[in-house]
C-alpha positions in Angstrom: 0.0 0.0 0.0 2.8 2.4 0.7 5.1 1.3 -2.1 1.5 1.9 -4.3 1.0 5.6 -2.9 4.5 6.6 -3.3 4.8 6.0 -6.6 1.8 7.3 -7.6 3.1 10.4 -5.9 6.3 10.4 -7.4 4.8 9.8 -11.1 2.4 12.8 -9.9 5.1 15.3 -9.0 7.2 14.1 -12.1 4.2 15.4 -14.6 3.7 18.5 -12.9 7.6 19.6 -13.4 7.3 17.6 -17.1 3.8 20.1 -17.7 5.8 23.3 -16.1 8.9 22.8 -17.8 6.7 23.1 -21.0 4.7 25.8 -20.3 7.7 27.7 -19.2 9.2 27.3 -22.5 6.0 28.6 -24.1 6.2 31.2 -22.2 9.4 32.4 -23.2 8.9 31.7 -26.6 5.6 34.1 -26.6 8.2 36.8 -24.7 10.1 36.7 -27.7 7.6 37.3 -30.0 6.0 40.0 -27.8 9.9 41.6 -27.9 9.6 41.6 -31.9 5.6 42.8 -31.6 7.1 45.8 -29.9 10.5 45.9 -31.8 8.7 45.9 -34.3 5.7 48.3 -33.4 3.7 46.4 -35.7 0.6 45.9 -33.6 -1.0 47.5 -30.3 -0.1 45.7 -27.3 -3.9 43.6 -27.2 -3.8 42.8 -30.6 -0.1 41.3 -30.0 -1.1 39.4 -27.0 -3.8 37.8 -28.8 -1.7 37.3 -31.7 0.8 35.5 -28.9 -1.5 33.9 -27.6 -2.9 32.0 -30.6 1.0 30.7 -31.3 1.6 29.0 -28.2 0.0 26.9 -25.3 0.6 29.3 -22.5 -3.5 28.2 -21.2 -4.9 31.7 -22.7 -2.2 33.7 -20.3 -2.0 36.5 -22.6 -5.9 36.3 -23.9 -6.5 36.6 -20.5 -4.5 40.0 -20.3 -5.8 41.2 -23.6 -9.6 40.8 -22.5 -9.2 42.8 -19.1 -6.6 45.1 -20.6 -8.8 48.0 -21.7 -10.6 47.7 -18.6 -8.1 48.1 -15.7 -4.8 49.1 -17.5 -2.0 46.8 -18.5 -0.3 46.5 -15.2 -3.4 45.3 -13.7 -4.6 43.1 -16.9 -0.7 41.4 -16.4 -1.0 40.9 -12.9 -4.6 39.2 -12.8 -3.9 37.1 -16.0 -0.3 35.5 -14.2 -2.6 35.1 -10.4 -5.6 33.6 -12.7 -3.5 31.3 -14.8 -0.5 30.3 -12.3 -1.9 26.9 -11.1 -2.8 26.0 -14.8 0.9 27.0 -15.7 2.4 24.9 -12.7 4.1 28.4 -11.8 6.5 28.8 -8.6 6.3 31.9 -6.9 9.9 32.8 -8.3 8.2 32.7 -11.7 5.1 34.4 -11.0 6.9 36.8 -9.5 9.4 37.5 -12.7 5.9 37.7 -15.3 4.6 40.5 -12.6 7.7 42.4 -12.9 7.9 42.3 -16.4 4.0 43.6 -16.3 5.0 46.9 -14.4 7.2 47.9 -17.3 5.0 46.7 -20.7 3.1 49.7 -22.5 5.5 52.0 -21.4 6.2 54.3 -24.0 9.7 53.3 -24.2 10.2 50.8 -26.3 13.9 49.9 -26.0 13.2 49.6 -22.1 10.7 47.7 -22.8 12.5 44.8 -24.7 15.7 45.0 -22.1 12.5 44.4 -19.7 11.3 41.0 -21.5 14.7 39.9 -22.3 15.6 39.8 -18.6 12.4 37.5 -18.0 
């Protein structure tokens, strides 16, 4: 019985770092294509999230920001999107609270800051 429940737990715990470890790469891959969206100033910033957040599984992290972002401003939309979606994403609080700092500086009007911003993510 105890041999049954410990590895059960063990194979558990091994799919949750398996599922994080992807959705952290997903999430760094969307950061890089949110650097180029504002790079690039092809796009306002909730087009490009929904843009991002059509090319990757990041479990509608940054349709979540897009949808609230006109409502309560982009610091706000950030922070509630990570809070909502951080379970889904198997998120530590180390990495939670990286995405949070990163929402403090987007739609700033400096764009160079900006990008240093996401690229230390």
């Amino acid at each position: 019985m105890i041999f049954s429940v410990s590895t059960y737990l063990g194979f558990s715990f091994a799919d949750r770092l398996k599922k994080r470890y992807v959705y952290l790469r997903n999430i760094l891959t969307s950061l890089n294509l949110l650097e180029t969206e504002i790079g690039f100033g092809v796009s306002k910033l909730k087009q490009a999230f929904l843009t991002i957040d059509k090319s990757a599984d990041t479990r509608g992290l940054f349709k979540t920001a897009a949808d609230n972002l006109e409502d309560v401003g982009i610091k706000q939309a950030w922070r509630g999107a990570v809070y909502e979606k951080r379970q889904e994403l198997y998120l530590t609080d180390a990495a939670a609270d990286a995405l949070n700092a990163l929402g403090a500086q987007l739609g700033m009007p400096d764009v160079e800051n900006q990008i240093k911003n996401i690229k230390d993510v």
